[in-house]
Each structure stands twice: as C-alpha cells, then as structure tokens.
ZAKOL-983735 format. One record per atom (N, C-alpha, C): residue number from 1; residue in one letter; atom name; x, y, z. Coordinates in steps of 0.1 Angstrom, whole numbers. Layout:
<kolnus>
(kolnu NUM, A, CA, (X, Y, Z))
...
</kolnus>
This chain:
<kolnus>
(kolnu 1, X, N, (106, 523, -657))
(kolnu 1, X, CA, (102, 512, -648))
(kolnu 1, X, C, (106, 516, -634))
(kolnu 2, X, N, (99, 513, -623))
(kolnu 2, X, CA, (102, 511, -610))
(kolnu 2, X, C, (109, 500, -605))
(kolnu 3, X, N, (115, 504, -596))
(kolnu 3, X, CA, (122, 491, -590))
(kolnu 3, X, C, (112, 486, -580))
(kolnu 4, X, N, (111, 472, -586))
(kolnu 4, X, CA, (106, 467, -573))
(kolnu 4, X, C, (112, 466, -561))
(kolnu 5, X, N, (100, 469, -547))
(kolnu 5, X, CA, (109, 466, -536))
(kolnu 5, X, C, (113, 453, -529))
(kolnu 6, X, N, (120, 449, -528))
(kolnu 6, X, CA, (125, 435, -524))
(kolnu 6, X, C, (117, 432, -509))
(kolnu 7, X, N, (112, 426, -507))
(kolnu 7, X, CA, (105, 420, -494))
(kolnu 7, X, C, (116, 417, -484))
(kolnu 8, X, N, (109, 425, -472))
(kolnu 8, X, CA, (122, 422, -462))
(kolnu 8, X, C, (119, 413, -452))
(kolnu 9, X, N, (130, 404, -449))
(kolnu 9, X, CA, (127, 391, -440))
(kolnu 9, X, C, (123, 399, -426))
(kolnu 10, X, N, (119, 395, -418))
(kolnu 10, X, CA, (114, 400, -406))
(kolnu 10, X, C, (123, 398, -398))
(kolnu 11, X, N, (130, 404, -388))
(kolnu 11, X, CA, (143, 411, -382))
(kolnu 11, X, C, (140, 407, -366))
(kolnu 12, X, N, (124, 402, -365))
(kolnu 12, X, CA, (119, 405, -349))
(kolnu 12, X, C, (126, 386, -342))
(kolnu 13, X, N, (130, 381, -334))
(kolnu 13, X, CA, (133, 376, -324))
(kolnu 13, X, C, (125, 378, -307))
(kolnu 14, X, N, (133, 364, -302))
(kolnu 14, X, CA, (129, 366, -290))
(kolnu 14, X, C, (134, 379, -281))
(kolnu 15, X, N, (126, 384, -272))
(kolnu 15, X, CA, (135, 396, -264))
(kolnu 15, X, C, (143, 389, -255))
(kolnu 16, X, N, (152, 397, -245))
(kolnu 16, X, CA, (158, 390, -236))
(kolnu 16, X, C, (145, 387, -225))
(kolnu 17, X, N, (138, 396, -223))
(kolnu 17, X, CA, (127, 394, -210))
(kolnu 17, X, C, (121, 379, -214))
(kolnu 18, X, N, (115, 376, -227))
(kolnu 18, X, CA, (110, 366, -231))
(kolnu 18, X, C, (119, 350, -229))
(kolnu 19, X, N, (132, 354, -229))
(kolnu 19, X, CA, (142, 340, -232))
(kolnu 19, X, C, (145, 341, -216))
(kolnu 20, X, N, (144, 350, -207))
(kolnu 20, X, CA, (145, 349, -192))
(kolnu 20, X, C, (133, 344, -188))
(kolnu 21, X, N, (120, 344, -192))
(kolnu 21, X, CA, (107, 338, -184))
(kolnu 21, X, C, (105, 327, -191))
(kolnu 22, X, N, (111, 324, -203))
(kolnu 22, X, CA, (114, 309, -207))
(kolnu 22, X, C, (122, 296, -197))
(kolnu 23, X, N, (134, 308, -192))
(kolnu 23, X, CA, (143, 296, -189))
(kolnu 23, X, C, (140, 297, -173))
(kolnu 24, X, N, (133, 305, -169))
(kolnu 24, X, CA, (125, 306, -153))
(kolnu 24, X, C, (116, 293, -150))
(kolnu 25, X, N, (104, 293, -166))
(kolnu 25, X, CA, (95, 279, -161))
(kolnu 25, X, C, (104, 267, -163))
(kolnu 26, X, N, (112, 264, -171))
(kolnu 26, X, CA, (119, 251, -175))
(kolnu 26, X, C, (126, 250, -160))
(kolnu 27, X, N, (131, 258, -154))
(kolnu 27, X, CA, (144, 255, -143))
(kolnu 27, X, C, (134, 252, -131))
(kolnu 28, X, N, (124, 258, -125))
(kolnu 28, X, CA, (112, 253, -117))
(kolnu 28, X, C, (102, 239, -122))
(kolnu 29, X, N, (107, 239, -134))
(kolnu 29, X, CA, (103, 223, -136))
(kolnu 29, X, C, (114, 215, -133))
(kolnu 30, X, N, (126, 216, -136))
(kolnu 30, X, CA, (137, 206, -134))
(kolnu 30, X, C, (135, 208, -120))
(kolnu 31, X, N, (137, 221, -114))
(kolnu 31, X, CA, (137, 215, -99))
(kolnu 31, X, C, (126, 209, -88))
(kolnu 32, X, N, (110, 208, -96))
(kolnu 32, X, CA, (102, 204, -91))
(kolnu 32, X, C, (105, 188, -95))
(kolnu 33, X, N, (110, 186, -106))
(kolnu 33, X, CA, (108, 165, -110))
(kolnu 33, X, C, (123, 162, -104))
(kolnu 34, X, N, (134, 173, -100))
(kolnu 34, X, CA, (150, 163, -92))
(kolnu 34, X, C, (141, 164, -79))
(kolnu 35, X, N, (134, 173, -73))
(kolnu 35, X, CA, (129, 171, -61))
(kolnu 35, X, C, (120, 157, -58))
(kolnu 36, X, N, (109, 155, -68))
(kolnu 36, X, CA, (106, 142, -64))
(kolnu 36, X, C, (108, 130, -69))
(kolnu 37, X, N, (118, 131, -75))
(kolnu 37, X, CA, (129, 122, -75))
(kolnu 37, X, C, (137, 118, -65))
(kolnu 38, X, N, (147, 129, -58))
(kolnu 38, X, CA, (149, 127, -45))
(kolnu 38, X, C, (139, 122, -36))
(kolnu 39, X, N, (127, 129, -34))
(kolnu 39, X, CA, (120, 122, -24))
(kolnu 39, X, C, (118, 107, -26))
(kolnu 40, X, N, (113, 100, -42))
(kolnu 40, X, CA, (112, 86, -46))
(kolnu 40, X, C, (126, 77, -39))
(kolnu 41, X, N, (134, 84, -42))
(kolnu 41, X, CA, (147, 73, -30))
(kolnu 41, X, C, (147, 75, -19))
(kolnu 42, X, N, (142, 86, -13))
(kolnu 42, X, CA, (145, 85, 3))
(kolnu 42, X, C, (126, 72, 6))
(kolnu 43, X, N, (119, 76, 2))
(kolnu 43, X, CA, (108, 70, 6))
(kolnu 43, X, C, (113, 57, 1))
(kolnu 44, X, N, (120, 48, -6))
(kolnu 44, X, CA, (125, 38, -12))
(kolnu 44, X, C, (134, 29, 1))
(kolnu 45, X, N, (149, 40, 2))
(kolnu 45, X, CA, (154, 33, 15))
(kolnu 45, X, C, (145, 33, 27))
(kolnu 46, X, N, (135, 42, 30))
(kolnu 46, X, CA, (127, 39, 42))
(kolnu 46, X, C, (123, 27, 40))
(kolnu 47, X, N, (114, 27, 34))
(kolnu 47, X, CA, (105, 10, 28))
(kolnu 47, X, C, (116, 0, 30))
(kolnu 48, X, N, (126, 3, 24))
(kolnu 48, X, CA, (136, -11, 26))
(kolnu 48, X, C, (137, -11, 39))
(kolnu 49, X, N, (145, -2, 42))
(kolnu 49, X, CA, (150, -5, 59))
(kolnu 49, X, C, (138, -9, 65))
(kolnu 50, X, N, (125, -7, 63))
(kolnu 50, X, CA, (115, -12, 71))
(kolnu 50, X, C, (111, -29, 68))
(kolnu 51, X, N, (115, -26, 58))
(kolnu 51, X, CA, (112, -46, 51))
(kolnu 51, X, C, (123, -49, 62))
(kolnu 52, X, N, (137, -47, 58))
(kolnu 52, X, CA, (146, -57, 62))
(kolnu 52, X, C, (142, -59, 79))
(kolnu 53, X, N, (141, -43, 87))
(kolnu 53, X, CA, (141, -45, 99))
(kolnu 53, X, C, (129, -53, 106))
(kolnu 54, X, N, (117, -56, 93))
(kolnu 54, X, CA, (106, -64, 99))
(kolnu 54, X, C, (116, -81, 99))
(kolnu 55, X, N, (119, -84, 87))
(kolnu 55, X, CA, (122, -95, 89))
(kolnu 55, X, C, (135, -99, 93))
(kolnu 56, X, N, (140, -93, 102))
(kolnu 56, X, CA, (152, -92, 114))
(kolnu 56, X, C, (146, -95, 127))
(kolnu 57, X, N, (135, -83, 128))
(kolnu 57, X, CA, (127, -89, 139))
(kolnu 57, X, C, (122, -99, 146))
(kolnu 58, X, N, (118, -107, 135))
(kolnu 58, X, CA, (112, -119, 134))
(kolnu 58, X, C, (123, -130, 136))
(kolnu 59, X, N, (138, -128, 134))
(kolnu 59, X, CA, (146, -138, 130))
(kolnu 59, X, C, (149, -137, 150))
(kolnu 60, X, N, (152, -126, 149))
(kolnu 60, X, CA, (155, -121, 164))
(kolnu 60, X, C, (145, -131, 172))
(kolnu 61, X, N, (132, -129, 174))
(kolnu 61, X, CA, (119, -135, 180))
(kolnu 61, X, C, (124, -146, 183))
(kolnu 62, X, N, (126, -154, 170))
(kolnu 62, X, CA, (130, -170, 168))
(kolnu 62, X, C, (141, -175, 178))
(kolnu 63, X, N, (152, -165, 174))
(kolnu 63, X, CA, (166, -171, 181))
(kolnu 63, X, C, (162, -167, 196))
(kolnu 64, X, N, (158, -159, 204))
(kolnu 64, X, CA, (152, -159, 213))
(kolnu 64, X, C, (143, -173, 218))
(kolnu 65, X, N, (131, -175, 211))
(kolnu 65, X, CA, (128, -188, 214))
(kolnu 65, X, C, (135, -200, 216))
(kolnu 66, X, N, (141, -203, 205))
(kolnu 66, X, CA, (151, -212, 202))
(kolnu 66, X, C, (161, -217, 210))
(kolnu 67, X, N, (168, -198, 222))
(kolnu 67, X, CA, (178, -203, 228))
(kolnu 67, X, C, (169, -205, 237))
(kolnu 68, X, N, (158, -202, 242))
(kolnu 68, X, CA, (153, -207, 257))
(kolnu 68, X, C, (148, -222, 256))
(kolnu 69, X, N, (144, -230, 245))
(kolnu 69, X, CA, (138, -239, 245))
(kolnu 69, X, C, (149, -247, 244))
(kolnu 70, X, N, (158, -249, 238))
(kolnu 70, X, CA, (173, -254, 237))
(kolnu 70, X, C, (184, -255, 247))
(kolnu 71, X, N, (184, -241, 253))
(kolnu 71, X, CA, (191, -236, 264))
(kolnu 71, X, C, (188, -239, 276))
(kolnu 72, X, N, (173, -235, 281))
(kolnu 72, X, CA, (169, -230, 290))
(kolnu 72, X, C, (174, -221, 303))
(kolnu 73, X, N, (175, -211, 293))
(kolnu 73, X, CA, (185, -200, 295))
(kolnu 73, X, C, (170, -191, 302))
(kolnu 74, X, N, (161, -197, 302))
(kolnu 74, X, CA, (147, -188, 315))
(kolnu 74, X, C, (158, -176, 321))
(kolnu 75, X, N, (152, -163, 320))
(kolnu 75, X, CA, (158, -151, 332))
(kolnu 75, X, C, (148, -145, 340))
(kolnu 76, X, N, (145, -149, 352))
(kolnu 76, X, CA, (132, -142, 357))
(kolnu 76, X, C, (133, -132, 361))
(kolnu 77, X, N, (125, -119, 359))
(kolnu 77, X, CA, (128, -109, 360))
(kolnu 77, X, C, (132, -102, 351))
(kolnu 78, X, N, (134, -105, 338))
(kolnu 78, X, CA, (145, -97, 330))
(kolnu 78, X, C, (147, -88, 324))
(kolnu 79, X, N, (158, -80, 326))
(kolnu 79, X, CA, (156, -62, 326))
(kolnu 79, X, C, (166, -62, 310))
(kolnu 80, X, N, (163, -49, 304))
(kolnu 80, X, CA, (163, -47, 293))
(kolnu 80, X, C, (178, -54, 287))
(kolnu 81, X, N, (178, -61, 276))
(kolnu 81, X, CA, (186, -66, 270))
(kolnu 81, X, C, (192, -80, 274))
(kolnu 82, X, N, (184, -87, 285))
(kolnu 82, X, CA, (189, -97, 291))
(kolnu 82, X, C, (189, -110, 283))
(kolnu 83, X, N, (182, -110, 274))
(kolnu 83, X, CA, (183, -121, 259))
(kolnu 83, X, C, (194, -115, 249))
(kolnu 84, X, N, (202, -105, 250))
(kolnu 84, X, CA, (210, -100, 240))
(kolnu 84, X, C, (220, -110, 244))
(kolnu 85, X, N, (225, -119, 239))
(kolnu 85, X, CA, (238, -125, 244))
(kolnu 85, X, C, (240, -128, 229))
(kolnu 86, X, N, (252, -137, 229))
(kolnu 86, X, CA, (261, -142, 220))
(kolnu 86, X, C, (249, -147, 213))
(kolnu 87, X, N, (247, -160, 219))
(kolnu 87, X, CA, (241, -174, 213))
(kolnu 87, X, C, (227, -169, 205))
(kolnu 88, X, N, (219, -159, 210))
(kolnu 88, X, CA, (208, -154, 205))
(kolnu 88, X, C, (213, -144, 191))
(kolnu 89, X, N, (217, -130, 192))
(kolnu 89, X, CA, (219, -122, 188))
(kolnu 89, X, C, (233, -128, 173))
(kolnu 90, X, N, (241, -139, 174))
(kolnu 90, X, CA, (247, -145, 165))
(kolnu 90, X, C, (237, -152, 159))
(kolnu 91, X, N, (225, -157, 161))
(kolnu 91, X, CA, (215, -165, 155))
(kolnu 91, X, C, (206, -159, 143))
(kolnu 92, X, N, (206, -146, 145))
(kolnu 92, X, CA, (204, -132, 141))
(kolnu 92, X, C, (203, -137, 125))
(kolnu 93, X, N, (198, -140, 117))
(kolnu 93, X, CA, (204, -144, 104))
(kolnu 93, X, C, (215, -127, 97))
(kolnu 94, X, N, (224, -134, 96))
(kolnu 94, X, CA, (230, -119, 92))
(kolnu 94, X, C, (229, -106, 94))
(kolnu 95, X, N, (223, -103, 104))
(kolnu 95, X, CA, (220, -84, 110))
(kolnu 95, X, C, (229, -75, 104))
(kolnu 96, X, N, (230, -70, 96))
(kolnu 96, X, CA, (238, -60, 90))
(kolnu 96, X, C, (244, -53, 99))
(kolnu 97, X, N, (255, -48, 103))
(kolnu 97, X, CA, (258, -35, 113))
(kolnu 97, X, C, (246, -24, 116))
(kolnu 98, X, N, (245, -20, 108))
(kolnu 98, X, CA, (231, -10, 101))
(kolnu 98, X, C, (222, -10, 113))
(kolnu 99, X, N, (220, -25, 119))
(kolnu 99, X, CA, (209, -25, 126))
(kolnu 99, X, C, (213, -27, 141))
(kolnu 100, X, N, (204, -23, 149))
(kolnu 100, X, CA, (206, -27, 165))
(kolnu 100, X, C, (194, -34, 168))
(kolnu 101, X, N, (197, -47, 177))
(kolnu 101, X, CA, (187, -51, 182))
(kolnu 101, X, C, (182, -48, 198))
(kolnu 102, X, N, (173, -47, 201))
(kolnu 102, X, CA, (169, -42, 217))
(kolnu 102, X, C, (160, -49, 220))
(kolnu 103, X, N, (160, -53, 234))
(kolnu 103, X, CA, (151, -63, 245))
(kolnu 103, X, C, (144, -52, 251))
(kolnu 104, X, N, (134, -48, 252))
(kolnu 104, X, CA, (130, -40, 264))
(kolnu 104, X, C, (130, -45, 278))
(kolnu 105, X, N, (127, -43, 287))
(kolnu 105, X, CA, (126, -48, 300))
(kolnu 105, X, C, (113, -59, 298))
(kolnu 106, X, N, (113, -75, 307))
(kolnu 106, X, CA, (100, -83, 300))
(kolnu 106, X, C, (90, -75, 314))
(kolnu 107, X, N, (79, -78, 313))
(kolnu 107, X, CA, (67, -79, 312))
(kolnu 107, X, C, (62, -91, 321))
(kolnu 108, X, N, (65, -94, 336))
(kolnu 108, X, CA, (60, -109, 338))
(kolnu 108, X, C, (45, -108, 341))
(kolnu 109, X, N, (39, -119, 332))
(kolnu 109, X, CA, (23, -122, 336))
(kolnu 109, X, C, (24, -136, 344))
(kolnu 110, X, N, (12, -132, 349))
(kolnu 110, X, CA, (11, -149, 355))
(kolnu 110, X, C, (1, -158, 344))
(kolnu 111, X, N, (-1, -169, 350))
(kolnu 111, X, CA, (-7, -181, 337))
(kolnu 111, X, C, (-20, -177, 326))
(kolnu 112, X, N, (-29, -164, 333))
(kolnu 112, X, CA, (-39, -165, 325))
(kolnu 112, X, C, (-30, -146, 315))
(kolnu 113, X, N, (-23, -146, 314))
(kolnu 113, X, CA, (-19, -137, 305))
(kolnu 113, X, C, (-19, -122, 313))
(kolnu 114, X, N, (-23, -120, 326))
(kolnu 114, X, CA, (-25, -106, 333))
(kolnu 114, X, C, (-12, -104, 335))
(kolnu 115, X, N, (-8, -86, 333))
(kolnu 115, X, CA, (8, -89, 339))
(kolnu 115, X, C, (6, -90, 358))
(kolnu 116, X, N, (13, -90, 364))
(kolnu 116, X, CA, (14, -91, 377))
(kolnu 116, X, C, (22, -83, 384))
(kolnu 117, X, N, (24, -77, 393))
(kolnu 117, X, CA, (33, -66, 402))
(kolnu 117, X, C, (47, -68, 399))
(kolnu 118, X, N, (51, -59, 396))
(kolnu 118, X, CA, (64, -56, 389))
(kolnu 118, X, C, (77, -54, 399))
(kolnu 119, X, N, (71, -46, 416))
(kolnu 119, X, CA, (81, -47, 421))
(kolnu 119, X, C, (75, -48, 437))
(kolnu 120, X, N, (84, -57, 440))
(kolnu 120, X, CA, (92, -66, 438))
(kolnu 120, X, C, (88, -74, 423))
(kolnu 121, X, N, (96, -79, 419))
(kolnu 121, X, CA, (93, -92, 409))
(kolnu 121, X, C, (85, -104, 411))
(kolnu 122, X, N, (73, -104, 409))
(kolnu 122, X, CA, (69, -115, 409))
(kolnu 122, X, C, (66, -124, 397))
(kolnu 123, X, N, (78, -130, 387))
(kolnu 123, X, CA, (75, -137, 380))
(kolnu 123, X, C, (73, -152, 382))
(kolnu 124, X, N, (66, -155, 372))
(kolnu 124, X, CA, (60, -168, 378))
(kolnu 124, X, C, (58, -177, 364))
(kolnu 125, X, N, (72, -177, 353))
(kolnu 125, X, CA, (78, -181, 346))
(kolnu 125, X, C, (69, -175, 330))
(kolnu 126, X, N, (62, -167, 325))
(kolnu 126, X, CA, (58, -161, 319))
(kolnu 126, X, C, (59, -145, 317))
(kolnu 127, X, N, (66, -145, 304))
(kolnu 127, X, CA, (71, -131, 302))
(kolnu 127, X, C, (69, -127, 288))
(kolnu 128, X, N, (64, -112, 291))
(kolnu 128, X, CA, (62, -107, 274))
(kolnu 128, X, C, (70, -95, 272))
(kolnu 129, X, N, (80, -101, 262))
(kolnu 129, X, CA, (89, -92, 258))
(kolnu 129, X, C, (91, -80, 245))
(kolnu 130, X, N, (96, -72, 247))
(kolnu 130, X, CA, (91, -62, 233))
(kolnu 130, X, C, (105, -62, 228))
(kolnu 131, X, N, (106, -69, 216))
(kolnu 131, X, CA, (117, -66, 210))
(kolnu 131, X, C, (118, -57, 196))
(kolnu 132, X, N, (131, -48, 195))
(kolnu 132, X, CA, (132, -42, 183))
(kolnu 132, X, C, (144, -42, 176))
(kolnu 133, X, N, (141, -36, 163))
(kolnu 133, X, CA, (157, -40, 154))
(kolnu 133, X, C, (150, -24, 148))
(kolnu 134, X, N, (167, -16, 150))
(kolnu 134, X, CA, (168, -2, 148))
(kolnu 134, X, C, (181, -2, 136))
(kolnu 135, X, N, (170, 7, 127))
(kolnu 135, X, CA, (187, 14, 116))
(kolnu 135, X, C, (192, 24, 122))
(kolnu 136, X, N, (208, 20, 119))
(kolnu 136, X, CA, (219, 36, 128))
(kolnu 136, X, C, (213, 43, 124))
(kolnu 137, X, N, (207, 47, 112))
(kolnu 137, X, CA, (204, 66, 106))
(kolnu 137, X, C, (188, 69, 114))
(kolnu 138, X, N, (184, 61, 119))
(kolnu 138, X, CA, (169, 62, 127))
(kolnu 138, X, C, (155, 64, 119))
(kolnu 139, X, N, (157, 60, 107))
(kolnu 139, X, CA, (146, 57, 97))
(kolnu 139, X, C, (136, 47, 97))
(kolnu 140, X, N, (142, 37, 106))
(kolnu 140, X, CA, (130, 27, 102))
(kolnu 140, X, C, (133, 21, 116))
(kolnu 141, X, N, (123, 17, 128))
(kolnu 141, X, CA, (119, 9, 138))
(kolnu 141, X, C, (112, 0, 136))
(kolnu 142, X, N, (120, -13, 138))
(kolnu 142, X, CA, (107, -24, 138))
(kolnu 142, X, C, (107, -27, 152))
(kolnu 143, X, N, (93, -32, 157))
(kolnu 143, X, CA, (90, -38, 167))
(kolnu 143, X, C, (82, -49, 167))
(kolnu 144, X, N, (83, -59, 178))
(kolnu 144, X, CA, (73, -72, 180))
(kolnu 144, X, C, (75, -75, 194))
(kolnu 145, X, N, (60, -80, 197))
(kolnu 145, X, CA, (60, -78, 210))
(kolnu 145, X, C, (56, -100, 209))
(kolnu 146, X, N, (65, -105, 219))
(kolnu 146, X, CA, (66, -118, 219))
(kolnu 146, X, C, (60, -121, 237))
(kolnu 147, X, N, (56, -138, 239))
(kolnu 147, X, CA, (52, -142, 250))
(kolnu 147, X, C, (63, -153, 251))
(kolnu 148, X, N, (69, -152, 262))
(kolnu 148, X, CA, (80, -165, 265))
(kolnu 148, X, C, (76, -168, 278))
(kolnu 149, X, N, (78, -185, 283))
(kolnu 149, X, CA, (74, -193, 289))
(kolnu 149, X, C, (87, -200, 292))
(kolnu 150, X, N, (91, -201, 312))
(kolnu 150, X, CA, (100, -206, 311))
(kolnu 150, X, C, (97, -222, 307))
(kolnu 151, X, N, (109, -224, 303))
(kolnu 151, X, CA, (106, -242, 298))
(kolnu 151, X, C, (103, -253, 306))
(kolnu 152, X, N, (96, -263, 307))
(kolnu 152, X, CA, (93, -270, 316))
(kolnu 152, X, C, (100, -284, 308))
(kolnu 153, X, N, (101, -294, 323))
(kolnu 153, X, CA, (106, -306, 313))
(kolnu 153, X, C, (118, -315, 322))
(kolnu 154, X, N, (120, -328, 318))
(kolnu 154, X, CA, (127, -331, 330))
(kolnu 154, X, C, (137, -329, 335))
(kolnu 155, X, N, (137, -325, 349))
(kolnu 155, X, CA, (145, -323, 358))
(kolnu 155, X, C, (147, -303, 358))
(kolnu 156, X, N, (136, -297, 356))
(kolnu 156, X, CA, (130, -282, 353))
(kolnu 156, X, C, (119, -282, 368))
(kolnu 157, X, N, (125, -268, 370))
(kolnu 157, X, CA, (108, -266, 378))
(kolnu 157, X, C, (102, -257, 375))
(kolnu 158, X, N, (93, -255, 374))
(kolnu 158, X, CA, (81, -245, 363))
(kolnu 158, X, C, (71, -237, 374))
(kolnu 159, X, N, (74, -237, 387))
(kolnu 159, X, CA, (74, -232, 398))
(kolnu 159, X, C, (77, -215, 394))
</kolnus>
C-alpha cells in the first residue's frame, strides 16, 4: 500500500506590502471623515455666532430707539459710537462678552431721506446709523443699517 498524501493547508497570507496599502486607504479615510467633521463644527459655531449676532443687532436697534424716544438723548452730528452709553448698550438683552457692539459715524439726511453735506454738519434732525455686533474671534459680523429721527414733542424743537 501507498501512503496517502495528507493534503496541505495553504501556508499563503497577507504580504506585508498588502497589510501596508490596506492600512494606507483606511487612514486617508479616517482622515478625510475627522476632516469634515471638523469642518461640520466650525461651519456650525459660524451659523450660531451669526444667529446670535443677528439677533443682538436687532436688540441693539431697539435700545437705541427706545433710549431716544424715552430719553431724547437726539446727538446731532454723531460720530462713531455716540449711542454706545450705559442706558443703551445695558438694554442690550444679555450681549455675551463674545460680542462688541459698534455705532458707525450717523449719516444726516434731510426730511426726504437724501443724505446732506457732511462737513460742516448740517443735520437737520434725521440720521441713518449703521450699527454692528462683532464676535472677539472675528467669525461672524452682523450689521443693520437704522433711520433715527430727532424726537419731536412738547417743549422739543425739531428745528
């Protein structure tokens, strides 16, 4: 009798070149999906900071109005930041540190909305102001551009 030959298990495996261009595509995949992942939070805090800074803006706009129509704190002529006071900028609903508010210099028109000669000043109680609310890190700028009217009313001159 012959001996049978015993069947041999196959001995072959991966090579190393093969388990190196393996773990080459997997690691340019991990680092293409952490990459836009990262990107998904930074485009995330933008959008917020742009939400919040829109409706800061707006709150800003308001307390602006509010203190002139209340106050009649009118500034003719008014150069940048001349609405930033206490009474306004505390009206602020909550402003986080995060954010800065800014007055630009106003804008005086006369009654039909034209602006009018800027220097000398000739305001003639109509001003359009451009206000903004800035994040410290400089990601997101809101702006709104407002019309203020000095207040008329008794014992006011609208002159």
């Amino acid at each position: 009798m012959v001996p049978r030959a015993t069947p041999r298990r196959s001995e072959t495996g991966e090579s190393l070149v093969e388990v190196l261009v393996a773990l080459s595509i997997l690691s340019i995949a991990a680092v293409a999906i952490l990459a836009g992942l990262q990107l998904s939070v930074q485009a995330s805090d933008i959008h917020r900071k742009q939400t919040t800074g829109g409706a800061y803006v707006r709150s800003y706009a308001e307390a602006i109005e509010s203190h002139l129509r209340e106050n009649g704190n009118y500034v003719p002529c008014a150069p940048a930041n001349a609405y930033n006071v206490p009474a306004v900028t505390g009206h602020i609903d909550t402003l986080p540190s995060t954010f800065t508010p800014h007055q630009a210099a106003a804008v005086p028109l006369d009654g039909n909305g034209v602006q009018v000669g800027a220097a000398p000043c000739q305001d003639k109680g109509v001003q359009r102001l451009r206000l903004e609310i800035r994040s410290a890190d400089g990601r997101a700028t809101e702006s709104l551009t407002i019309v203020v009217r000095k207040p008329c009313g008794a014992g006011s001159s609208c002159s």
